[in-house]
Backbone as numpy.savetxt, mean C-alpha at the origin, in Angstrom:
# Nx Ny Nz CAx CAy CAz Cx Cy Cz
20.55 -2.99 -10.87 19.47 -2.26 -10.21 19.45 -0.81 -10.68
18.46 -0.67 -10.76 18.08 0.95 -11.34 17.65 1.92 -10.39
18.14 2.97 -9.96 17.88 3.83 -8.66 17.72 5.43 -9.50
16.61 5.87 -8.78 16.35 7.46 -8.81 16.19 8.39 -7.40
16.88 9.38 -7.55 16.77 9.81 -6.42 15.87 11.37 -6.27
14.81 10.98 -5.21 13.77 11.89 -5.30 13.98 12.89 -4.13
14.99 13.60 -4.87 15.59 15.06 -4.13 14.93 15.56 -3.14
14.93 15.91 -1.58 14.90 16.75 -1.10 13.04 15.94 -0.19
13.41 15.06 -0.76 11.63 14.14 -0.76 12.08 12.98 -0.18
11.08 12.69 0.79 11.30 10.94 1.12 10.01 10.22 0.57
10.25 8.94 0.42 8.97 8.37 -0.50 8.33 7.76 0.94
6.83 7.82 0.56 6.14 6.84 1.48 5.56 6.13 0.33
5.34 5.82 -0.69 4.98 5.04 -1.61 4.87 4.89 -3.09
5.15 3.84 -3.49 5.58 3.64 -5.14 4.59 2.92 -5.98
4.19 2.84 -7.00 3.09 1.83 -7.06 3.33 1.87 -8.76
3.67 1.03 -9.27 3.38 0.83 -11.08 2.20 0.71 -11.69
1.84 1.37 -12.77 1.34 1.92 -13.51 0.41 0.39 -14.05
-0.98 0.08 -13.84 -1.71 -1.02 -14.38 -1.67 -0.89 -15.79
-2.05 0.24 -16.64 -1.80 0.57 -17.90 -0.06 0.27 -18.79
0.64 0.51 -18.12 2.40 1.00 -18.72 3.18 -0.02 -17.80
4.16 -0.84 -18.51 4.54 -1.45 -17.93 6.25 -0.09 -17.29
6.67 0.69 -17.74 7.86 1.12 -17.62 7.06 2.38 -16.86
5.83 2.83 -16.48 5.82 4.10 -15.43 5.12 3.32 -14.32
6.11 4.63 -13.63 5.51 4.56 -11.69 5.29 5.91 -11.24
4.30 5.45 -9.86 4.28 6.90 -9.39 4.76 6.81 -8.12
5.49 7.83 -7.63 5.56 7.60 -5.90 5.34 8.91 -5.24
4.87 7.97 -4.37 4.00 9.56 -3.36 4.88 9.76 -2.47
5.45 10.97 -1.88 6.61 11.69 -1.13 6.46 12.69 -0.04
7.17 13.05 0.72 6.85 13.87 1.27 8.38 14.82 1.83
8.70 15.96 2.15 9.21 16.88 2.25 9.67 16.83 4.29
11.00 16.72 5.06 11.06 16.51 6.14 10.09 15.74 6.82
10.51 13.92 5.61 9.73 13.03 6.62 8.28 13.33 6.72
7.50 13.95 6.37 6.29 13.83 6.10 5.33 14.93 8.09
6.61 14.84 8.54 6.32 15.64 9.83 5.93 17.31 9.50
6.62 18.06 8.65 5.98 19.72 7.87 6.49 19.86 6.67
5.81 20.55 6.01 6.15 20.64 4.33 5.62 20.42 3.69
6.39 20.61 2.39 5.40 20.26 0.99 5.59 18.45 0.81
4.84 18.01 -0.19 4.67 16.77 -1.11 4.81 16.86 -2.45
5.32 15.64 -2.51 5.55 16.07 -4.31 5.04 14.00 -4.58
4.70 14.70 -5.86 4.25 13.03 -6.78 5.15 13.15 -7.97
5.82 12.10 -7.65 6.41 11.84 -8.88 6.09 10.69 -9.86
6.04 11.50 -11.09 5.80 10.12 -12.25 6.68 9.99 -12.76
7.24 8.47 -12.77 8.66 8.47 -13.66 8.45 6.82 -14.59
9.52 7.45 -15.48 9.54 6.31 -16.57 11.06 5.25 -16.41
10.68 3.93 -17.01 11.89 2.89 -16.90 12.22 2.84 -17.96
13.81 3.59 -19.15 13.95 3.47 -19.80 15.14 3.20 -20.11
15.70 2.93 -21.80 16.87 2.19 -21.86 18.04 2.63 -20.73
17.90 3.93 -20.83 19.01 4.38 -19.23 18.62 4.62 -18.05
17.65 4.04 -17.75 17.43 4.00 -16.41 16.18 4.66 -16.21
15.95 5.26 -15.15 15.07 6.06 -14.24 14.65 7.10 -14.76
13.63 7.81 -15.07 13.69 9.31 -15.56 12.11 10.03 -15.28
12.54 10.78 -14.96 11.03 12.08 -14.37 10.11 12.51 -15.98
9.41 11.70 -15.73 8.14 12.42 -16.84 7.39 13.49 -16.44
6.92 13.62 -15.44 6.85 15.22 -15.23 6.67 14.52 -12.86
6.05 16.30 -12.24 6.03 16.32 -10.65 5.12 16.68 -10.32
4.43 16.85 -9.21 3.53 17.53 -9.06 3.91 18.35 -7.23
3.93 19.22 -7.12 3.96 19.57 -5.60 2.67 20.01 -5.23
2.48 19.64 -3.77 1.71 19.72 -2.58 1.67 20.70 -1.51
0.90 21.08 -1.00 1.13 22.15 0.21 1.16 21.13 1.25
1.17 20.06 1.49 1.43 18.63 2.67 1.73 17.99 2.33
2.36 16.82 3.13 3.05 15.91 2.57 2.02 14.71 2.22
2.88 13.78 0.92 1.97 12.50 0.54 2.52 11.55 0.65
1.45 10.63 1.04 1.80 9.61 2.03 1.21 7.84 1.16
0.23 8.45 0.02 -0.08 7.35 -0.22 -0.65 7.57 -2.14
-0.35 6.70 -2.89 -1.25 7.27 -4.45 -1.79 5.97 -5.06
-2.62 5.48 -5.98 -2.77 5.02 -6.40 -3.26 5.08 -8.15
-2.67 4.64 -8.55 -3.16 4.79 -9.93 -4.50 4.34 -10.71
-5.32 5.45 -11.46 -6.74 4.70 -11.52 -6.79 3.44 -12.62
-7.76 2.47 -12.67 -7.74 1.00 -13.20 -8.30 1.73 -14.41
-9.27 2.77 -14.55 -9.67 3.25 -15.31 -9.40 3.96 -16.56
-8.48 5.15 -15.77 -8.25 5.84 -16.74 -6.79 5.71 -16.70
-6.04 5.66 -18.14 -4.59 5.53 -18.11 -3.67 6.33 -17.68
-3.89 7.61 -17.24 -3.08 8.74 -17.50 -3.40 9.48 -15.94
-4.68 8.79 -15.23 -4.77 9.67 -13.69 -4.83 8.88 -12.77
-4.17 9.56 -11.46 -3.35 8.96 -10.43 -4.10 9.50 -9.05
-4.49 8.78 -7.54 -4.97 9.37 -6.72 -4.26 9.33 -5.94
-3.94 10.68 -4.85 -3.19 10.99 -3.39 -3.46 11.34 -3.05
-3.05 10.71 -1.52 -3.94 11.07 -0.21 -2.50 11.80 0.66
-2.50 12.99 1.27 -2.05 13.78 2.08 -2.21 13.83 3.67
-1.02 14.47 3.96 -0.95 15.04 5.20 -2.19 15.57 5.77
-2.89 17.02 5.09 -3.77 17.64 5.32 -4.65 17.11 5.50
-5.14 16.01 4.89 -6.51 15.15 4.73 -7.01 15.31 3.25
-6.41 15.97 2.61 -6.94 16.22 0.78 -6.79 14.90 0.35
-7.44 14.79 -0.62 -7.24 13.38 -1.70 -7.36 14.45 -2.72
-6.55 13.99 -3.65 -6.26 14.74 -5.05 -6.56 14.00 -6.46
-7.01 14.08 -7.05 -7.13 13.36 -8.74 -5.75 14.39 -9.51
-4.80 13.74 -10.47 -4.18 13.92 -11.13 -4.41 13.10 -12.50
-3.87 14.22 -13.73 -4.35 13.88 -14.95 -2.70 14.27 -15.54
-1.87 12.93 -15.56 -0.69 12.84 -15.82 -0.23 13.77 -17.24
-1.24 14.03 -18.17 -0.97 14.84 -19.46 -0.77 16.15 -19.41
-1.24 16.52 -17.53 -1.54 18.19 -17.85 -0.88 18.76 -16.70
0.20 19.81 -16.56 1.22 20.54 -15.32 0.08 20.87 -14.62
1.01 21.02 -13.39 1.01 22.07 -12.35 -0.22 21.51 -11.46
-1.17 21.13 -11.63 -2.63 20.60 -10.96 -3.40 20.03 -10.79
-4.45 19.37 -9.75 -5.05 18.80 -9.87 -6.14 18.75 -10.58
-7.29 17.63 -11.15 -8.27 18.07 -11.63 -9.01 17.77 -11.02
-8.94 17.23 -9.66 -9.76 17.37 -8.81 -9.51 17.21 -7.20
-10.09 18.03 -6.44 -9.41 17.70 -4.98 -10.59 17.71 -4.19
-10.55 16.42 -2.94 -11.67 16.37 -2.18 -10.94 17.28 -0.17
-11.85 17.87 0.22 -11.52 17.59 1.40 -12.32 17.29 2.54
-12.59 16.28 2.94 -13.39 15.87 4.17 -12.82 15.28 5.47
-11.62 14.46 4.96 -11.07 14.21 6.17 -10.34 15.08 6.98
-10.07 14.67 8.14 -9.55 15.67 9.34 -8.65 15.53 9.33
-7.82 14.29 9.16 -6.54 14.56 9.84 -5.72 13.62 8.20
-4.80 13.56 9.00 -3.85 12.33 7.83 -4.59 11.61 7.26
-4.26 11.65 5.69 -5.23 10.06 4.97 -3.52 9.24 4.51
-3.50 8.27 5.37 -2.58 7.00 5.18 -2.39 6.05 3.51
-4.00 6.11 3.34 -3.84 5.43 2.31 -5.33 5.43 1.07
-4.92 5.22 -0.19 -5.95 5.29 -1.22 -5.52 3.72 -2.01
-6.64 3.66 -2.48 -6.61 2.13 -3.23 -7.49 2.30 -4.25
-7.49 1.59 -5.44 -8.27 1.78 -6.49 -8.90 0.80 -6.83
-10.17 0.44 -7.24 -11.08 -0.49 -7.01 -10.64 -1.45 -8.51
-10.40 -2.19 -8.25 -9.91 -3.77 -9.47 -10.67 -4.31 -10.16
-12.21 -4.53 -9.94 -12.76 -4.89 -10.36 -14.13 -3.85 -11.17
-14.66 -3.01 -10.26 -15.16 -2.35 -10.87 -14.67 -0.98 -11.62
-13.71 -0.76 -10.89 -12.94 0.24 -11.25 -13.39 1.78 -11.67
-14.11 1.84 -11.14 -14.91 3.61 -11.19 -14.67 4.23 -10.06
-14.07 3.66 -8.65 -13.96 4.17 -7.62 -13.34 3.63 -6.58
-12.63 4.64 -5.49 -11.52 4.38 -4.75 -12.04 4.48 -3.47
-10.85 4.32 -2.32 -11.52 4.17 -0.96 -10.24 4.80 -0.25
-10.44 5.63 0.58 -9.30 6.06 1.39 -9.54 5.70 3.06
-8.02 5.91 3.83 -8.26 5.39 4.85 -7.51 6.32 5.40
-7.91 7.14 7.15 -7.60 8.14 7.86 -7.20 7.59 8.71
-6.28 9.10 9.54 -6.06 8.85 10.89 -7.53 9.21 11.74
-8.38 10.14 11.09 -9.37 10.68 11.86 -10.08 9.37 11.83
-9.94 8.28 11.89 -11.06 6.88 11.96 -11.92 6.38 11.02
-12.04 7.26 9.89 -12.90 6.81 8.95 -12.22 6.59 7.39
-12.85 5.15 6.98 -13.12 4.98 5.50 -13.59 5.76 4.43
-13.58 6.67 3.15 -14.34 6.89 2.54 -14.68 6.11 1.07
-15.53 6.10 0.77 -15.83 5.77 -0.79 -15.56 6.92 -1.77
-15.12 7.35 -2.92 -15.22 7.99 -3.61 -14.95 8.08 -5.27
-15.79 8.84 -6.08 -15.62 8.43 -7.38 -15.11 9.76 -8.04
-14.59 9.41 -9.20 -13.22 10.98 -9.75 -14.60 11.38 -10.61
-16.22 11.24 -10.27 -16.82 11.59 -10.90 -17.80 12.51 -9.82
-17.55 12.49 -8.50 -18.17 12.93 -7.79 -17.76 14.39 -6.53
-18.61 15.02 -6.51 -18.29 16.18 -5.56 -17.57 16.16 -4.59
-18.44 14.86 -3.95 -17.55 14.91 -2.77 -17.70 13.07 -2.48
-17.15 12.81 -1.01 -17.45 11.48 -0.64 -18.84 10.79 -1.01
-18.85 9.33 -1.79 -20.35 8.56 -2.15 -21.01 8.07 -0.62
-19.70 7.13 0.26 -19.86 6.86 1.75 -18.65 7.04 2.45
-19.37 7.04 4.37 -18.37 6.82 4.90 -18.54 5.93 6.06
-17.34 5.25 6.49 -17.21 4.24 7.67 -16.69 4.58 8.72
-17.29 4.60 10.14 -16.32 4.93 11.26 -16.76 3.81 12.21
-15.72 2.80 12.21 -15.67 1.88 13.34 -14.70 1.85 14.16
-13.52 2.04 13.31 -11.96 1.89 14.17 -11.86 2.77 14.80
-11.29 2.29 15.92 -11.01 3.51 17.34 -9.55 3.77 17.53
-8.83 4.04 16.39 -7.73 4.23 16.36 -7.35 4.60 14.68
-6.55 5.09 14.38 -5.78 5.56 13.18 -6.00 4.36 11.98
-7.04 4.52 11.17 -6.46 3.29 9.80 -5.04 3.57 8.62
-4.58 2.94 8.43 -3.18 2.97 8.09 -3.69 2.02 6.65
-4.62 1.41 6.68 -3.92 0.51 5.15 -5.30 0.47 4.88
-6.17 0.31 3.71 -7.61 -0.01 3.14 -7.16 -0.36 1.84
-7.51 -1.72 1.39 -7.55 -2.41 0.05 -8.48 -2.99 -0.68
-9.20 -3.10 -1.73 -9.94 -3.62 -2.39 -9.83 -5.43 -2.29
-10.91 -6.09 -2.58 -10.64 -6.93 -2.82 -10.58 -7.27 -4.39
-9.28 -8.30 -4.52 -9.77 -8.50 -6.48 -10.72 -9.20 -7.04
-11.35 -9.79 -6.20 -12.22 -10.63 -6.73 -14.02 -9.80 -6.65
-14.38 -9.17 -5.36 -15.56 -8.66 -5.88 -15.51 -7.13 -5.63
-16.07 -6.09 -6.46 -16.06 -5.11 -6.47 -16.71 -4.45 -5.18
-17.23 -4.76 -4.22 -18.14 -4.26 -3.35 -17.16 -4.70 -1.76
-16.70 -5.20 -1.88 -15.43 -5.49 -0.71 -14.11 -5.25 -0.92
-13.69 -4.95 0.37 -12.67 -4.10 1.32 -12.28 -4.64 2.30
-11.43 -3.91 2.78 -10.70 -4.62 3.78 -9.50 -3.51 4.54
-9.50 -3.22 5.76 -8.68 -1.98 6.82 -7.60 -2.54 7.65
-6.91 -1.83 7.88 -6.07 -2.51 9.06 -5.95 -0.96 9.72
-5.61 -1.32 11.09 -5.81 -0.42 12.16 -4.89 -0.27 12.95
-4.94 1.02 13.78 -3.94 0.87 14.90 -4.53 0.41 16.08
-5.97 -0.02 15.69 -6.46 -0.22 17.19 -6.29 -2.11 16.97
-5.42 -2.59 16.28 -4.44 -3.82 16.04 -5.72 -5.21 15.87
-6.49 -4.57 14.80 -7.92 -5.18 14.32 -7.56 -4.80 12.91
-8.31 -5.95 12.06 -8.34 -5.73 10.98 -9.71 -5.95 10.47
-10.56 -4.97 9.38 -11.61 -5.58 9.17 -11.93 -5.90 8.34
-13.36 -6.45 7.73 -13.89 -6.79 6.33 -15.11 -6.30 6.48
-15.12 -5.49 5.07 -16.53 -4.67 5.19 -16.91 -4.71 3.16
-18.47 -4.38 3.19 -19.01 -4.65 2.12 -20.07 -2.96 1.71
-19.64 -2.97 0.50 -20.21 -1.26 0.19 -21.51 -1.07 0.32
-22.51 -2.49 0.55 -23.81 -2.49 0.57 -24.22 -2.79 2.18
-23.45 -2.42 3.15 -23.65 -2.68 4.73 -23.35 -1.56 5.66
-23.27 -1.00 6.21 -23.61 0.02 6.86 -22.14 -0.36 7.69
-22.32 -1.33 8.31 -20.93 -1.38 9.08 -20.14 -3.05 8.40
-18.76 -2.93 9.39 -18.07 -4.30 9.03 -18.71 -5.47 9.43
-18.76 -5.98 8.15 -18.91 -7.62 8.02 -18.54 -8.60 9.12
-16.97 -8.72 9.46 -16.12 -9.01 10.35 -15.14 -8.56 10.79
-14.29 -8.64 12.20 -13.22 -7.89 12.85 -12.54 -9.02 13.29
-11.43 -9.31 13.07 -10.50 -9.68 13.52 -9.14 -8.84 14.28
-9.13 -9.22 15.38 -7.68 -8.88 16.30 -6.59 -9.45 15.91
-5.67 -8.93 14.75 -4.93 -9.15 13.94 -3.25 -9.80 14.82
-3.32 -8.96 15.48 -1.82 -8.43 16.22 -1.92 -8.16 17.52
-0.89 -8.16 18.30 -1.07 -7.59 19.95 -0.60 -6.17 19.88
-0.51 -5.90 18.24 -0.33 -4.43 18.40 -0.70 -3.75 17.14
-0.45 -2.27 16.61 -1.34 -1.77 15.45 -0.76 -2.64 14.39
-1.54 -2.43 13.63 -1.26 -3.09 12.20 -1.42 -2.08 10.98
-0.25 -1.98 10.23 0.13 -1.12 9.57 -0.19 -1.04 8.18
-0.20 -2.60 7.77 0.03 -2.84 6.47 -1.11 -4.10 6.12
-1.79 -3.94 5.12 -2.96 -5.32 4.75 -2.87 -5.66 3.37
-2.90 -6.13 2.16 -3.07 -6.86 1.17 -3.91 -8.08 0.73
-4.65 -7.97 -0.20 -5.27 -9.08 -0.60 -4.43 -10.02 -1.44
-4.47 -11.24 -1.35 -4.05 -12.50 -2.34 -4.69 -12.67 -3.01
-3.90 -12.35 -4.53 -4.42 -12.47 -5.86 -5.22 -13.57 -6.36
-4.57 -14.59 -5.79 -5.12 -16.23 -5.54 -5.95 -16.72 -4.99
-6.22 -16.14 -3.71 -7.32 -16.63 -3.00 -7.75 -15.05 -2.47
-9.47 -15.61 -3.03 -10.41 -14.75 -2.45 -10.84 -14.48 -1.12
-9.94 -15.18 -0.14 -10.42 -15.22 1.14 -9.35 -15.09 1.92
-8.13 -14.66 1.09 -6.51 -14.70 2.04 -6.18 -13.54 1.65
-5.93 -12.81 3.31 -5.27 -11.84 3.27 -3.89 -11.63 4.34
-2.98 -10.85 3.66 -1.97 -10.58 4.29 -1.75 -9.69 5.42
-0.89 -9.65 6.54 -0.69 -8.06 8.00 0.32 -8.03 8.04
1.15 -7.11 8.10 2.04 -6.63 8.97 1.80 -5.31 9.61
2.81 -5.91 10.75 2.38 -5.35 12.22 3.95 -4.68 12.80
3.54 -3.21 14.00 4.90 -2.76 14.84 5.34 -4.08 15.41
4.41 -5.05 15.71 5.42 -5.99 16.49 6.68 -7.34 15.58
6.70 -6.30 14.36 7.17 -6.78 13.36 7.09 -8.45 13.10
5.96 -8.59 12.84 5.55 -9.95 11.95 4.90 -9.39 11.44
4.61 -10.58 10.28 3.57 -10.97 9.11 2.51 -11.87 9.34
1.05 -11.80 9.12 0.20 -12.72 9.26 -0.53 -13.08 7.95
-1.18 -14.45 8.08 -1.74 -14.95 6.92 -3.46 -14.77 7.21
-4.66 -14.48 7.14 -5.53 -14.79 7.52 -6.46 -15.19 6.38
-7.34 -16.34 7.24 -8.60 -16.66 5.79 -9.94 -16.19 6.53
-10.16 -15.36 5.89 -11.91 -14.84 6.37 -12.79 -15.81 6.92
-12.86 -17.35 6.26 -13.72 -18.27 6.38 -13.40 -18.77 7.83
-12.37 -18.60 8.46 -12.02 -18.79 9.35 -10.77 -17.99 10.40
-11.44 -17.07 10.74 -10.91 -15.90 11.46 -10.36 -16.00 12.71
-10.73 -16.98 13.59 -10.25 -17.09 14.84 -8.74 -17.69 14.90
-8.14 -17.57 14.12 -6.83 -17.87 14.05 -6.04 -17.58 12.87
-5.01 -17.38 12.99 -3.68 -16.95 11.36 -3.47 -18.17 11.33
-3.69 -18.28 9.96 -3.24 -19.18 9.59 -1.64 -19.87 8.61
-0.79 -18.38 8.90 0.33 -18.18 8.76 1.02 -17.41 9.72
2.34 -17.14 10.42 2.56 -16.19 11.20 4.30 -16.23 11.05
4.77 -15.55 10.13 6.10 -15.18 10.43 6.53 -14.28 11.26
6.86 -14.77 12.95 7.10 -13.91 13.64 8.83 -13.46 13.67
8.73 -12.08 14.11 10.39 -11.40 13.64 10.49 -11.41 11.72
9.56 -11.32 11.52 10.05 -11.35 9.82 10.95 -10.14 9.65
10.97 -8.85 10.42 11.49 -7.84 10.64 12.09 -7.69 11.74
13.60 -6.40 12.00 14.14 -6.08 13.11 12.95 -5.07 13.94
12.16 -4.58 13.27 11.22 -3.06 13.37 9.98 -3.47 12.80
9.00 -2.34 13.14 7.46 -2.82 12.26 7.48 -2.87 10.59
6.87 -3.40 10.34 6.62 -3.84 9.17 5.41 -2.40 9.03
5.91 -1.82 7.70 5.08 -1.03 7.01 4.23 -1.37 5.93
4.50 -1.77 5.19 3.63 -2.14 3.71 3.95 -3.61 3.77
2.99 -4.22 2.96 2.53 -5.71 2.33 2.40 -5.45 0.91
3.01 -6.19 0.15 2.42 -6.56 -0.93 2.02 -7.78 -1.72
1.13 -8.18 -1.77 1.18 -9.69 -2.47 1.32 -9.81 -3.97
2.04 -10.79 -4.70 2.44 -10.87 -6.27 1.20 -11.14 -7.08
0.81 -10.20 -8.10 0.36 -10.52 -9.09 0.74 -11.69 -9.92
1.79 -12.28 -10.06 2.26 -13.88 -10.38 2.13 -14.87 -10.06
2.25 -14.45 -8.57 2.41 -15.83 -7.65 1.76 -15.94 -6.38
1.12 -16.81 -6.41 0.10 -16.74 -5.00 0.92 -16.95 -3.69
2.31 -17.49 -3.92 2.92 -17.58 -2.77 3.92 -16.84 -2.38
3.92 -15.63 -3.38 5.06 -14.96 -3.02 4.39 -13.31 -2.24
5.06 -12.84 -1.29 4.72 -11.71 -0.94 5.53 -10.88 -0.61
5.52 -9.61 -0.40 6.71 -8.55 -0.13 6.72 -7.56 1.20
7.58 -7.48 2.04 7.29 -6.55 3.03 7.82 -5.73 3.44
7.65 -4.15 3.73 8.98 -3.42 3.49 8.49 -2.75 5.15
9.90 -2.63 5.33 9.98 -2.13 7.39 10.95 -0.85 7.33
10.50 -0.67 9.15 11.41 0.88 9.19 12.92 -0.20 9.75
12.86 -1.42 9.56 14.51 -1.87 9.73 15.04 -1.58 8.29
14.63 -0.77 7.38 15.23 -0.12 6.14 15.63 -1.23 5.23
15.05 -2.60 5.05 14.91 -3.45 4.52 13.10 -3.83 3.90
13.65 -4.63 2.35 12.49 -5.25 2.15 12.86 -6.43 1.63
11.69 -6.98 1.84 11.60 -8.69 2.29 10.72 -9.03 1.12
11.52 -10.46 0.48 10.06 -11.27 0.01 10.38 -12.60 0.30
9.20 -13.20 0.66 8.65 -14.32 1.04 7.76 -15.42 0.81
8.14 -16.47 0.68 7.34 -17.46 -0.09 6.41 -18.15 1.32
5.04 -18.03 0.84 4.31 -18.45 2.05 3.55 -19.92 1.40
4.13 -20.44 0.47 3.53 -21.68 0.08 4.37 -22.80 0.86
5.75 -22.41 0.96 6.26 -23.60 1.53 6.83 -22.76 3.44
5.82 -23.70 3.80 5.76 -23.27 5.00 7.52 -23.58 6.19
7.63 -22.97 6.90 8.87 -23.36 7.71 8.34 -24.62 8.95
9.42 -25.53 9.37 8.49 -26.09 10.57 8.44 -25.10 11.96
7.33 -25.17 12.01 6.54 -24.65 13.36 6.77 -25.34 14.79
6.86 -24.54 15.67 6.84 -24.82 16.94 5.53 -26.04 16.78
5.84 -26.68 18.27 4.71 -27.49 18.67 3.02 -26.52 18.66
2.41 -26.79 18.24 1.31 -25.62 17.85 0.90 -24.65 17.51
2.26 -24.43 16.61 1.70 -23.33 16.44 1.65 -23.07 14.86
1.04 -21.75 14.17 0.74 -21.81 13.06 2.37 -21.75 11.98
2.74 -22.50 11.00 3.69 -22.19 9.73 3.77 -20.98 9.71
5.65 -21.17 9.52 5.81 -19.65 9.16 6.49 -19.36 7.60
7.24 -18.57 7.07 6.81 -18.26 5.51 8.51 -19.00 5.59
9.13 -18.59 3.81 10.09 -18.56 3.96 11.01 -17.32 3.40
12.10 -16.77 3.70 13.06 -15.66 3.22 13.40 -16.24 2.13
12.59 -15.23 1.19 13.33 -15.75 -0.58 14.75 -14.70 -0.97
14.27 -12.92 -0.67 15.36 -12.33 -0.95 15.01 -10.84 -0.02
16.63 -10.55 0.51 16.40 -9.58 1.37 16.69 -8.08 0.63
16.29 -7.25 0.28 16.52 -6.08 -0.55 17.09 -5.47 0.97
18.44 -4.81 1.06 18.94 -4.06 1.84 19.40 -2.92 1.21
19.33 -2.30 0.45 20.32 -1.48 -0.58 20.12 -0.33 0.17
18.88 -0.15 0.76 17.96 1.04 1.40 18.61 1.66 2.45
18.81 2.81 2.98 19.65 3.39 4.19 18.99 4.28 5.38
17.56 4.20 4.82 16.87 4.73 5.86 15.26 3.57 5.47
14.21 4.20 6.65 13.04 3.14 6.81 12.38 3.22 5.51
11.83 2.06 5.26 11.77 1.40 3.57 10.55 1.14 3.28
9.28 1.96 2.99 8.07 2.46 3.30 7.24 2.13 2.30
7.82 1.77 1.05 7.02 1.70 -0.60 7.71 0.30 -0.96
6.51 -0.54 -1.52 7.20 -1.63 -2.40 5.71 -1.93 -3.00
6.64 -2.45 -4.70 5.20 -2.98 -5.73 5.48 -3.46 -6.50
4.74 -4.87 -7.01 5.42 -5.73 -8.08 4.78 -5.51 -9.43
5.56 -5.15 -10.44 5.85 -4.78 -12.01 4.62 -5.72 -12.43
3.30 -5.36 -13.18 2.06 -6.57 -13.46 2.63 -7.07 -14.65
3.30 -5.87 -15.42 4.08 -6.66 -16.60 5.04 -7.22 -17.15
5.96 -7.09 -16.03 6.99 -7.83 -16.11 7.25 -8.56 -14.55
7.42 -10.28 -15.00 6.92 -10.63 -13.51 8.61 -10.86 -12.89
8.72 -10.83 -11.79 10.12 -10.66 -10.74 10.02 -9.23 -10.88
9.58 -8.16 -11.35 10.40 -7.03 -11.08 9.51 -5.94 -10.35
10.54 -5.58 -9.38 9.73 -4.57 -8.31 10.54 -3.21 -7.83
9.79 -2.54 -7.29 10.27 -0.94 -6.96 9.51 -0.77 -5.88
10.89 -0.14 -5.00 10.89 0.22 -3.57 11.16 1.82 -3.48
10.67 2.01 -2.81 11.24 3.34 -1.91 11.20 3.74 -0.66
12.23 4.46 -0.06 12.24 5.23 0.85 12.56 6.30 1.48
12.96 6.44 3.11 13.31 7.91 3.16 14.84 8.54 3.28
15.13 7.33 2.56 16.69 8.11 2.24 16.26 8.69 0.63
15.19 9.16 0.40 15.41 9.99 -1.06 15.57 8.96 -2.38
15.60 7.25 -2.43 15.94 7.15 -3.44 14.63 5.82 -3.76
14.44 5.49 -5.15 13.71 4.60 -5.52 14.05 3.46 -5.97
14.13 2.30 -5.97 14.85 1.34 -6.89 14.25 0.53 -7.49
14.08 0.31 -8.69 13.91 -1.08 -9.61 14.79 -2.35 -9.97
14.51 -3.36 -9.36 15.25 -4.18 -9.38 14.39 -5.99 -9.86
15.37 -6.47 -10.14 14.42 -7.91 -10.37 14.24 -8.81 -9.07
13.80 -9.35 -9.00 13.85 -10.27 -7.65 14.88 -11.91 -7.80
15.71 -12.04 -7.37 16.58 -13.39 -7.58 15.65 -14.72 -7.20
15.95 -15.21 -8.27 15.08 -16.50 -8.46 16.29 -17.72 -7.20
């Protein structure tokens, strides 16, 4: 396993590079993300390990980045403050572009897969935005959730859909040509932190939730999960990730300072009625504080990178 340690920074998220199979970026933040600066780090996987290609610091902490599908070299983060930032990995010290509209915390940025000209962020102040690294300011915005959004993802299959998870413990589906969400589902009996789309199916998406499970849901049929690993965690489940490889494999990283992956093809037996639950493929414990970032390598398949807020990052393969 390959570990870097991001000094003086705790990570809230890691994400590999669609372009480069050996860079990542992880978004950080300075005392826990509660006051301080942020820093982004870009780092490379090389014959010796881990290594800083260059940093960027923040006047707030960052909480979420994504790398654009577009362009090879620029990266988006969303902050404490409410800034979203464009970074242009070739050039120090700055952004080349910074938005500010939101109010409060932006949780999370995602980069659009299919069309790939534009991203979507998600607030504590309640709203969605649309935005393009070509534009002034926000293209749209969404305010339905009555509580903090924590996770907004693209879908891979059509460019014009999305998808939120909330603290008001709803998850939704919404379309760039509709004014409001498509559909709402009551995900959880409590917020929901973490959402992902399945690479595999256009209609399956992944939750985790504080009441630490995982859910499976199919749009076509919403009134029920159709997966539910309950206790998949000691603590809430923070991030989801589903495999670019494998339609049945998924990843989940919690503040029980563990991350999880899980095979949801071969189901566990279920109580008398109730929905399949996944199975424990491999438990990443290496972590010593809550374990906030996880993302699977597109070019090299088993291999993934975690981080958290004990300061350190790891690349590791996943045991077959």
């Amino acid at each position: 396993m390959n570990r870097f340690r991001t000094e003086g920074f705790q990570g809230y998220s890691v994400e590999y590079s669609p372009f480069f199979e050996s860079r990542l970026a992880c978004a950080s933040s300075a005392n826990f993300g509660i006051v301080g600066n942020g820093r982004l780090w870009i780092l490379a996987m090389g014959p010796e390990g881990l290594r800083v290609e260059r940093f960027y610091d923040t006047q707030d902490g960052l909480f979420d980045s994504a790398w654009s599908e577009m362009h090879e070299n620029q990266v988006a983060t969303s902050s404490g403050d409410g800034s979203v930032k464009l970074w242009d990995v070739t050039l120090p010290d700055f952004p080349i572009r910074s938005w500010q509209e939101h109010k409060r915390e932006v949780f999370s940025v995602n980069w659009n897969l299919v069309r790939k000209d534009t991203f979507i962020t998600g607030s504590w102040d309640h709203t969605i935005k649309l935005w393009s690294p070509e534009a002034p300011s926000s293209i749209s915005t969404w305010q339905e959730h009555n509580h903090c959004i924590y996770n907004t993802v693209w879908s891979p299959y059509n460019a014009d859909v999305f998808a939120s998870a909330s603290g008001d413990n709803t998850i939704k589906l919404w379309d760039l040509r509709a004014p409001q969400s498509s559909q709402t589902v009551r995900a959880h009996n409590n917020e929901v932190l973490a959402i992902d789309w399945n690479k595999y199916n256009e209609y399956s998406v992944v939750t985790g939730s504080v009441d630490h499970s995982i859910k499976v849901f199919d749009w076509r049929f919403p009134q029920r999960e159709v997966l539910w690993i309950q206790g998949a965690h000691e603590f809430a489940v923070r991030r989801i990730k589903c495999s670019p490889h494998d339609g049945g494999l998924i990843a989940s990283a919690s503040y029980d300072m563990s991350v999880r992956f899980w095979d949801i093809s071969k189901a566990s037996s279920p109580a008398a009625g109730a929905p399949p639950g996944g199975q424990l493929r491999f438990n990443h414990s290496d972590h010593t504080e809550f374990a906030l970032g996880v993302d699977f390598n597109l070019y090299v398949p088993g291999q993934v990178a975690t981080c958290a807020w004990d300061e350190q990052v790891h690349v590791f393969p996943i045991p077959i």
